[in-house]
Each structure stands twice: as structure tokens, then as C-alpha cells.
Backbone bond lengths (Angstrom), bond angles and torsions (degrees), N, CA, C in turn:
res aa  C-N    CA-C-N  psi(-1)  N-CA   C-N-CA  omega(-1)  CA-C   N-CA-C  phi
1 X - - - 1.448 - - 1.520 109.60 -
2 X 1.435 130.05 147.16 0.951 129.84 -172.14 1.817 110.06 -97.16
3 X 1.255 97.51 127.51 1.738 118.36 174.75 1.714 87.66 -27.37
4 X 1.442 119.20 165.39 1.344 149.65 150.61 1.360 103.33 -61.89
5 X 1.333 117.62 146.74 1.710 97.55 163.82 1.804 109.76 -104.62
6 X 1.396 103.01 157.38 1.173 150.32 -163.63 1.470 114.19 -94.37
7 X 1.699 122.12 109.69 0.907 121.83 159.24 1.775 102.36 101.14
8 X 1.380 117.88 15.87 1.201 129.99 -171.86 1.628 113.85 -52.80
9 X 1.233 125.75 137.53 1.804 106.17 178.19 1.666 92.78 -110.45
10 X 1.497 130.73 -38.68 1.437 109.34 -152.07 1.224 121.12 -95.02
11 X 1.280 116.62 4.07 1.301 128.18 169.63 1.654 126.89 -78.67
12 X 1.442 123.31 122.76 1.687 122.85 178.53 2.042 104.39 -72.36
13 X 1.367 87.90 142.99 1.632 98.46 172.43 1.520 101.73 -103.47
14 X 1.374 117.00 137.52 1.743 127.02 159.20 1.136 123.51 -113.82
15 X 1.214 96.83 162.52 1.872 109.69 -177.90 1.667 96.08 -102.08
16 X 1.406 114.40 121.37 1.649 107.59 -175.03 1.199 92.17 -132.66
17 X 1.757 109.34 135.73 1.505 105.97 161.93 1.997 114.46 -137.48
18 X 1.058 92.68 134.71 1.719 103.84 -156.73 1.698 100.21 -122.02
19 X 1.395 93.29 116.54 1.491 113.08 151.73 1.010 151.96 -54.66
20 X 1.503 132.68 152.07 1.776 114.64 -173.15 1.598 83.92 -98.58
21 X 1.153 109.53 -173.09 1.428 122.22 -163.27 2.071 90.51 -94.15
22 X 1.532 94.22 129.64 1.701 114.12 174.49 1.459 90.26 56.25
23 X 1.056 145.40 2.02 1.420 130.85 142.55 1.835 92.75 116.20
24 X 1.435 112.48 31.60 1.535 112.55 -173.68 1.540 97.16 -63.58
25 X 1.456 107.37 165.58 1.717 123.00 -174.80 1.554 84.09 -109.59
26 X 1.306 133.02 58.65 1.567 134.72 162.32 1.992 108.07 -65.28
27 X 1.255 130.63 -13.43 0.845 128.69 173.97 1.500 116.03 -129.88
28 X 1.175 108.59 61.99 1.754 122.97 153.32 1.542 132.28 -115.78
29 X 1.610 98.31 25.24 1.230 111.52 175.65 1.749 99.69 -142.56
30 X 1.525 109.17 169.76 1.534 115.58 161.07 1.107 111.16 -60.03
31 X 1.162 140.51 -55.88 1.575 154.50 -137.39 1.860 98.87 -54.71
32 X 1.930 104.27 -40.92 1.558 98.07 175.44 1.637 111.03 -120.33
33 X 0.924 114.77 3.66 1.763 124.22 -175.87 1.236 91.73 -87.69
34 X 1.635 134.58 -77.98 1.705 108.00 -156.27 1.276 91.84 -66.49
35 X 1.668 140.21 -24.89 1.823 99.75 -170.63 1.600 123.89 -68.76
36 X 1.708 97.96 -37.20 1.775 106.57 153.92 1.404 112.78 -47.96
37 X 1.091 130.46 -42.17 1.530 102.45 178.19 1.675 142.00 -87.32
38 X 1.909 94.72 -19.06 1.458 104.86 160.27 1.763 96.07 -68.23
39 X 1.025 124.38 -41.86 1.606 92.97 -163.43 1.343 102.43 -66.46
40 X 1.340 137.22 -38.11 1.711 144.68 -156.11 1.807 92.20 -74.97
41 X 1.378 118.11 -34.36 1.939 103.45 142.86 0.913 141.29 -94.74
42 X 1.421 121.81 9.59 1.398 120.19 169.09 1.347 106.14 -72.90
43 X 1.408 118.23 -50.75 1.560 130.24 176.35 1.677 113.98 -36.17
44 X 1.444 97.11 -52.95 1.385 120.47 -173.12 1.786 98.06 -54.42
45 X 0.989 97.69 -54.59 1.591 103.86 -166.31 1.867 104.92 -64.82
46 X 1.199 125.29 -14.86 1.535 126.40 -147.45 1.892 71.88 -122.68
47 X 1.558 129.59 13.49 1.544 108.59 159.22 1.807 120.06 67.26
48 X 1.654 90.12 28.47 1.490 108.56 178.30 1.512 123.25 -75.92
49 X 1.490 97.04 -33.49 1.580 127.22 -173.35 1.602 106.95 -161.11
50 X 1.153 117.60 -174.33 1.574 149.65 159.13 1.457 105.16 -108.97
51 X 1.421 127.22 115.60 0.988 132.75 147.22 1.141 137.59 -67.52
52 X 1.246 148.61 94.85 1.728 149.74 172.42 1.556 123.73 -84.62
53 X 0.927 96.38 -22.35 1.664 89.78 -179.97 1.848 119.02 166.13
54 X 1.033 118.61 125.35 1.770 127.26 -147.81 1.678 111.01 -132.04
55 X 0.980 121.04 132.47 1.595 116.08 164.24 1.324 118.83 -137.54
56 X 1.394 137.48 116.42 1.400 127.54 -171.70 1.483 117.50 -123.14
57 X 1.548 125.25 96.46 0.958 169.17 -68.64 1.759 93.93 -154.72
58 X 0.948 135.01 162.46 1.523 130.26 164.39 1.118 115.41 -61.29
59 X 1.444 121.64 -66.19 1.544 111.21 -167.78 2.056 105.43 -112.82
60 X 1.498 111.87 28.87 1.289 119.19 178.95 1.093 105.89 -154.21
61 X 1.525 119.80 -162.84 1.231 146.09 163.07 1.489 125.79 -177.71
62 X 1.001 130.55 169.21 1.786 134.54 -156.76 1.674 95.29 -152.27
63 X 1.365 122.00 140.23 1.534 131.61 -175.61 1.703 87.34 -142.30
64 X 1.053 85.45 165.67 2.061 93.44 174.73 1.761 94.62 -161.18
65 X 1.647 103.06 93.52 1.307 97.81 -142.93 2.033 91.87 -124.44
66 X 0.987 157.47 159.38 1.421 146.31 113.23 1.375 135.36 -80.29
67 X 1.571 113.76 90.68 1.173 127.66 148.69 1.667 138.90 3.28
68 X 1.513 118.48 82.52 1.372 121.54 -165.35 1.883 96.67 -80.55
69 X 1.342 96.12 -49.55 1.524 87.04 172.63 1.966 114.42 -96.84
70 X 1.433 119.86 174.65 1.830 90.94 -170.49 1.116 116.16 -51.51
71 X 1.614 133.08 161.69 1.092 136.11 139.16 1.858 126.23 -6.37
72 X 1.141 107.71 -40.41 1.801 114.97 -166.00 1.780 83.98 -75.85
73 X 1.733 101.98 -68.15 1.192 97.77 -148.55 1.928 100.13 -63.33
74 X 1.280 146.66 -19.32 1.446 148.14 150.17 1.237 104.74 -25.49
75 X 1.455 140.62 -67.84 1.418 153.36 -139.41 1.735 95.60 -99.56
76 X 1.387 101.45 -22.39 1.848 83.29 168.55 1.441 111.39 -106.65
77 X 1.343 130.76 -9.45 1.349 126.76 156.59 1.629 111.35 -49.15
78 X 1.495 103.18 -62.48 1.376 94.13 178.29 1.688 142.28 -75.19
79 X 1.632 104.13 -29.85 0.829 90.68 170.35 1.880 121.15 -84.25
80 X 1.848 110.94 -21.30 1.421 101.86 -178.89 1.723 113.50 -87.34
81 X 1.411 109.36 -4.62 1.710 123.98 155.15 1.134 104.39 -45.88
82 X 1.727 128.34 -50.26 1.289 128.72 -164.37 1.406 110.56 -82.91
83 X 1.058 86.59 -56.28 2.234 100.41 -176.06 1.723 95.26 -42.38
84 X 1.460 122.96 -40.30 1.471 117.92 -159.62 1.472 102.71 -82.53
85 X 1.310 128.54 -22.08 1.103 150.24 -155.83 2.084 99.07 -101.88
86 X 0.885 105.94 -13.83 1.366 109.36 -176.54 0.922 116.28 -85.88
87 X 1.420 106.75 -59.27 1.305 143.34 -157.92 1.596 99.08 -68.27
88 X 1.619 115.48 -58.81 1.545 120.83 -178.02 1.674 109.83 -75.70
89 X 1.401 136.79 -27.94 1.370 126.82 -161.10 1.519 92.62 -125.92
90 X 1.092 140.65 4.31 1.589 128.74 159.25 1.164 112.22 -152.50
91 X 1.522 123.75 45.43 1.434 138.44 -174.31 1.333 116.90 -5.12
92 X 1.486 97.56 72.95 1.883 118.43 -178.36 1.752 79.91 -106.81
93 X 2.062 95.64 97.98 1.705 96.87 157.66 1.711 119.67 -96.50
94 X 1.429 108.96 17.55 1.422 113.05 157.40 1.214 137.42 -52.98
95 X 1.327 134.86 169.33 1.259 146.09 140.14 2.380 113.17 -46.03
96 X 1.232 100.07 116.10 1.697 82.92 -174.81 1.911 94.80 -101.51
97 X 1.498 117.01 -48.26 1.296 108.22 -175.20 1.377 115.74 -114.77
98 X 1.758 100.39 166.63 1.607 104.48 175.54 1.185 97.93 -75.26
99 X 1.568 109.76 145.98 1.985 107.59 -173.77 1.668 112.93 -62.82
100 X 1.530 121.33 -16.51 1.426 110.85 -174.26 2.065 103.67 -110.81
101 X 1.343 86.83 -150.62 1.660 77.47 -166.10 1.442 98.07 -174.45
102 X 1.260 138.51 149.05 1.567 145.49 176.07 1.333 121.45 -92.64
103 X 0.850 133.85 132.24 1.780 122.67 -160.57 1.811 83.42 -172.53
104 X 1.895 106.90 109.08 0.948 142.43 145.22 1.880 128.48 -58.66
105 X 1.303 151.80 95.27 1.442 111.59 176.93 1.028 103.20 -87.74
106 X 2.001 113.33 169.43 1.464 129.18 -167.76 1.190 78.74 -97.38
107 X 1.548 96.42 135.17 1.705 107.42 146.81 1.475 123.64 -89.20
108 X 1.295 117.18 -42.04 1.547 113.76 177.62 1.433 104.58 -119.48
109 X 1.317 111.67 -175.41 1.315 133.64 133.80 1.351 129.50 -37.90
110 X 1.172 138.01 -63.33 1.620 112.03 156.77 1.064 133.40 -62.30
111 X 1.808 117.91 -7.82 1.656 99.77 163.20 0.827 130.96 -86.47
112 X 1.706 117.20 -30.23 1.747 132.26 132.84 1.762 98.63 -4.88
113 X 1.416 114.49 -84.41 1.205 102.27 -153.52 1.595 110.88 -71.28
114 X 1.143 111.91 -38.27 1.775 112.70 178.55 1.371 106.99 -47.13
115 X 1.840 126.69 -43.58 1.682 114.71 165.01 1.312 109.50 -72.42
116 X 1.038 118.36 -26.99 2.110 99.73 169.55 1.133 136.92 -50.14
117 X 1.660 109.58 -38.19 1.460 137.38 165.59 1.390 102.16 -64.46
118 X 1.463 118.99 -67.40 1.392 110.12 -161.70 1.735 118.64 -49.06
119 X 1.621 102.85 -43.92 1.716 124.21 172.86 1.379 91.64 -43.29
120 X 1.529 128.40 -80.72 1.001 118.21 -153.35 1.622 126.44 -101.09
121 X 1.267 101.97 42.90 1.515 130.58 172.98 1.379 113.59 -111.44
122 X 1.391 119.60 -36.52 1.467 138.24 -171.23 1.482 108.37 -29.86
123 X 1.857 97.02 -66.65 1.317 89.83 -170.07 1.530 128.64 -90.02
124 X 1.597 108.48 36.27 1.158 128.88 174.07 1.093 111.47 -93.71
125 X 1.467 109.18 -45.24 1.803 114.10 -169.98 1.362 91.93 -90.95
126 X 1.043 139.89 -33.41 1.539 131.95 161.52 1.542 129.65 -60.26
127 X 1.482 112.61 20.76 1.267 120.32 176.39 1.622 101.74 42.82
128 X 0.631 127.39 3.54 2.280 120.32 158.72 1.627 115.87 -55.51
129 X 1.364 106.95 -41.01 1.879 104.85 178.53 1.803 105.88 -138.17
130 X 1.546 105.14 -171.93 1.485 114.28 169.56 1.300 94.96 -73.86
131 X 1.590 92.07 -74.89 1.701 118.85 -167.33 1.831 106.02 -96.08
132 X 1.128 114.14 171.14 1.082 122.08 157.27 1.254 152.20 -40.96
133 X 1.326 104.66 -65.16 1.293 128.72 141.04 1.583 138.04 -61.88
134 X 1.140 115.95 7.10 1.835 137.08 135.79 1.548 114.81 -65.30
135 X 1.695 119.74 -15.56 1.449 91.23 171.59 1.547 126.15 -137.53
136 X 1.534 95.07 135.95 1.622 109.80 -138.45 1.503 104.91 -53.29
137 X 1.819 124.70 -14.94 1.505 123.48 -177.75 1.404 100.00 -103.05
138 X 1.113 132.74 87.36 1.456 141.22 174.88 2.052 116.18 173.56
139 X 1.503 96.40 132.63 1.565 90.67 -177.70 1.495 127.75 -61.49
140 X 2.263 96.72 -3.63 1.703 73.33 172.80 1.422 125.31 -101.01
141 X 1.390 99.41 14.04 1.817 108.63 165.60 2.116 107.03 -76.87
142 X 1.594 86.39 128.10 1.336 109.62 -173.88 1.271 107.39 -51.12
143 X 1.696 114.62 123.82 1.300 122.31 167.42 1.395 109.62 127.86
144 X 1.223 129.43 -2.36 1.471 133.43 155.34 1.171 125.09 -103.57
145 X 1.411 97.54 128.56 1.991 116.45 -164.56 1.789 93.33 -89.00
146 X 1.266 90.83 116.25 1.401 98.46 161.92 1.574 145.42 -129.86
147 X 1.215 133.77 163.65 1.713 117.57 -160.12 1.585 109.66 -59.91
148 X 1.473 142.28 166.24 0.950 134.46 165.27 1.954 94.27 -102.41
149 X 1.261 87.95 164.23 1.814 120.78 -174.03 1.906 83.60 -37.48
150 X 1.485 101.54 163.46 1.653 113.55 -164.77 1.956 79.26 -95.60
151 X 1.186 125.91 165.37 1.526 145.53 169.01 1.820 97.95 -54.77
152 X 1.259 103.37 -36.32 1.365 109.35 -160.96 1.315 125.26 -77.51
153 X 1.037 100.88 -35.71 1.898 120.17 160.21 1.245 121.15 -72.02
154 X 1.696 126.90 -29.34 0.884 142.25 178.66 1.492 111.18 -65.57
155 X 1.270 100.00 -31.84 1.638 104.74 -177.45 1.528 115.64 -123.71
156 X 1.559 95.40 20.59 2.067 90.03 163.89 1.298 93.94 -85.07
157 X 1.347 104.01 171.28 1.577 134.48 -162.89 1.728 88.31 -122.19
């Protein structure tokens, strides 16, 4: 599979955060978190987006992601990647998400970083870890390769 590319300028990065459907805690176990998260890199890897930074939460999750193909079609890779993925390998015939979703764009570099913090603060103020990197569904637990900042943010003012 071919790397993401690197060093992108014309593409916008967002802060997106997406719900499970009525706010279920469907992800407080492994059983649906690592398959949500291999797919949220499989995508990555197939040049869907740039990944920067992710946290997936019991009954949510938050990405801070830039969009190779639009934004819409990103958010249905992953989330109908998942729904299809549920449905066939852990016969979840539920409802998994709320049909809409929140998606902020970054304008600079400090809002970049103010959603980096917030992502990976979450499950601090959410009583889930100490630190950050104590919890195993989030990019700031050690061992997930992720995109660096787009050229473009790097150099708003």
C-alpha cells in the first residue's frame, strides 16, 4: 500500500468528533475499539486522509484529520468501513452512529495545537487514564505512526 503523502500544502485539516448512535458506550471494550481503529488505518494507509491525532472514547470519538478525498466522503469510509465491519465480523446488527457529525476546520497552528491537547487530554478529564498515553485507544499511547501537521498550517500566521 502506498504511504499517505507527506508534506501536503492544499489540503484543510479538521477537528471531527462523531458519536455512537443515542450516545451507546459500544466502545468500552476491545471487542469494537481495535476493529475501529485498524479500519481508521486502513483508510489512512489506502490515502483517504492524513491522520494527526485520534481518541476513541466509549460512547464518541475525536480525529484531527486532513482529508485527501472531501471531508463527507472521509467520514463515510470510516465510519461506514466500521458499520460494514461490525455488522460482518462481530455481528453488531445495530445502529453504530449518530447519522451527523461535528467537524470544526483549523485555521492555524495554534488551533491545530489547542485540538491536539484537547484529543489527547480527553481521557484525562474523563477519568479513563492518569496520562494520556496510558490509554491504549488514543494516538498518544506509544506505538502509533502518525501524519505530521499539513505545510499549510505550519505557515498560517
Amino acid at each position: 500500500m502506498a504511504a499517505p503523502p507527506r508534506g501536503n500544502t492544499g489540503y484543510s485539516t479538521y477537528f471531527i468528533t462523531v458519536s455512537t448512535f443515542q450516545k451507546q458506550s459500544l466502545f468500552q471494550s476491545e471487542r469494537f475499539t481495535l476493529p475501529f481503529i485498524e479500519t481508521l488505518l486502513h483508510y489512512r494507509l489506502q490515502t483517504k486522509y492524513l491522520l494527526h491525532e485520534f481518541v476513541v472514547m466509549p460512547n464518541h470519538l475525536h480525529l484531527l484529520l486532513t482529508p485527501i478525498v472531501t471531508l463527507e466522503r472521509a467520514l463515510q469510509f470510516i465510519k461506514g468501513g466500521f458499520s460494514y465491519r461490525a455488522r460482518k465480523e462481530l455481528g453488531y446488527a445495530g445502529e453504530i452512529w449518530q447519522p451527523s457529525y461535528y467537524d470544526r476546520r483549523v485555521r492555524d497552528m495554534q488551533e491545530y495545537l489547542n485540538f491536539r491537547e484537547y484529543i489527547r487530554q480527553n481521557t484525562v478529564s474523563r477519568g479513563l487514564a492518569a496520562e494520556p498515553e496510558e490509554y491504549p485507544y488514543g494516538s498518544a499511547y506509544p506505538g502509533f505512526v502518525l501524519d505530521e501537521v499539513s505545510e499549510r498550517l505550519r505557515q498560517a500566521v
